[in-house]
Structures are given as structure tokens and as C-alpha cells.
C-alpha positions, 0 to 999 in steps of 0.5 A: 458583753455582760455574762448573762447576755453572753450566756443568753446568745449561746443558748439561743445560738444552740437551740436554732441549730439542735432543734431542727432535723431538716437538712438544711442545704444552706450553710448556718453561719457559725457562731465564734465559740464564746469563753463561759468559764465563770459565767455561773460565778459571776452570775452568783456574785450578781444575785449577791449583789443584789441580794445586798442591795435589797437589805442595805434598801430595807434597812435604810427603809426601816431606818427612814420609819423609825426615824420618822416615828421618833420625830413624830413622837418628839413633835407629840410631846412638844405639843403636849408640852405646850397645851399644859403650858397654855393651860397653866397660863389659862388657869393663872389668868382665872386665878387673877381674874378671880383675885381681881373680882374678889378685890373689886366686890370687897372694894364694893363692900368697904364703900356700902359700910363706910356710907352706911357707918356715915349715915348712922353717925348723922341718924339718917337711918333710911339712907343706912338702910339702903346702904346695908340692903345692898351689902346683903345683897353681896354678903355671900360674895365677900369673905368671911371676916365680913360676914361678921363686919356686916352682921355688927352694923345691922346691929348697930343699925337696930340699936340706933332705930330703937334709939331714935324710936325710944326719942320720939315719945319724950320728944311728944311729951 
């Protein structure tokens, strides 16, 4: 039997014999005398017992959070960690898709200059003049070294439109 159940007997034991003043003719049955030396030692080793039970579980519980706050913030940084990944890849994307549409309207503009340089070498000045319309048209798209490219073959196309227009009256004549 534990010491607080032995304790527990005795007490209840002694109560039902002191807390009556009526003369009982009937013989109470004795209780065997029960050892409760050391009873309140061993009750104090239990209460610490418990007591370091009860901080080693808090401990552990702290432990438990901590440890559960440092994955959480491992697992936060990984994920940043891979949004700014993401977002590198997103701006290098842009970046080439940019590259690439610069590339394509250059490309666009070499072929206009090319055809338009073409028809005023043959004096088909109304096709060379589509053909630099439409390269006004994305003149502000191209860089700036064809600004100046574009600029040059209006000239030329004005000088060749004089020229043609100066032929006219000595071909009449």
C-alpha cells in the first residue's frame, strides 16, 4: 500500500472511532496499528517528484515552441529565398524578351532601309517613299544611331525627288 493511502485508512479509521460519544455495545473491529514513520518524507519526495516533473514537461514544452519557431523561420527564409530566385528569373525573362524585340524591330528597320536605299538607286521614289514612311513609323523604337540612319535617307530621298523634279523641265524642252 502507498503512504498516502495508508495515511488515508488511518485517518478514516480514527474519525469513525473519535467522532462518536454514543456507547456502542457492539464491538468495533480494530484496526492493525499501521507503520507511518516516514509517511510526510516520502509524501515530500513525491510533491518533488512531481514538482520536477512538472518543469522537465515545461521545458521540454518550451523546447518543442522554439524549436517550432526556428523551423518556421528557417522555412520563411527559404521561401523568400526562392521568390527573389523567381523574381530574378522573371526580370531575366523581360530582359530578353526586350533584347529580342529591339533585335526583331532593328531587323525590321534594316530591311525598310535597305528596300527604300534599292528603290532610289532605281529612281522609284513613290515605293522609297512607303518604304521611309514605315520606318517613321518605328523611328522612336530604334536606338539612336538610327535616328540619324533614318534621317540621312530622308535626305537622300529629297535630293533625288529635287533631282527627278530639275529632269522634267529639260526633258519637255
Amino acid at each position: 500500500m502507498k503512504a498516502w493511502q495508508t495515511t488515508a485508512a488511518l485517518m478514516i479509521a480514527v474519525a469513525s472511532v473519535v467522532g462518536c460519544d454514543k456507547k456502542d455495545e457492539t464491538k468495533t473491529p480494530t484496526v492493525p496499528a499501521v507503520k507511518t514513520e516516514g509517511a510526510a518524507d516520502k509524501m515530500g519526495n513525491m510533491m518533488s517528484g512531481a514538482k520536477e516533473a512538472v518543469k522537465e514537461g515545461a521545458a521540454d514544452a518550451t523546447k518543442a515552441v522554439k524549436d517550432g519557431a526556428a523551423a518556421t523561420e528557417t522555412k520563411a527564409a527559404e521561401v523568400k529565398d526562392a521568390a527573389a530566385a523567381k523574381a530574378m528569373e522573371v526580370k531575366d525573362a523581360t530582359s530578353a524578351a526586350a533584347t529580342d524585340a529591339k533585335a526583331a524591330i532593328v531587323e525590321t528597320a534594316q530591311k525598310y532601309y535597305d528596300q527604300a536605299k534599292g528603290y532610289l538607286a532605281s529612281n522609284n521614289l513613290t515605293s522609297a517613299s512607303d518604304m521611309i514612311s514605315k520606318l517613321d513609323g518605328i523611328k522612336s523604337q530604334l536606338p539612336a544611331e538610327w535616328q540619324t540612319k533614318v534621317d540621312e535617307l530622308k535626305a537622300m530621298y529629297d535630293k533625288a525627288k529635287a533631282g527627278v523634279g530639275n529632269l522634267m523641265p529639260k526633258m519637255g524642252q
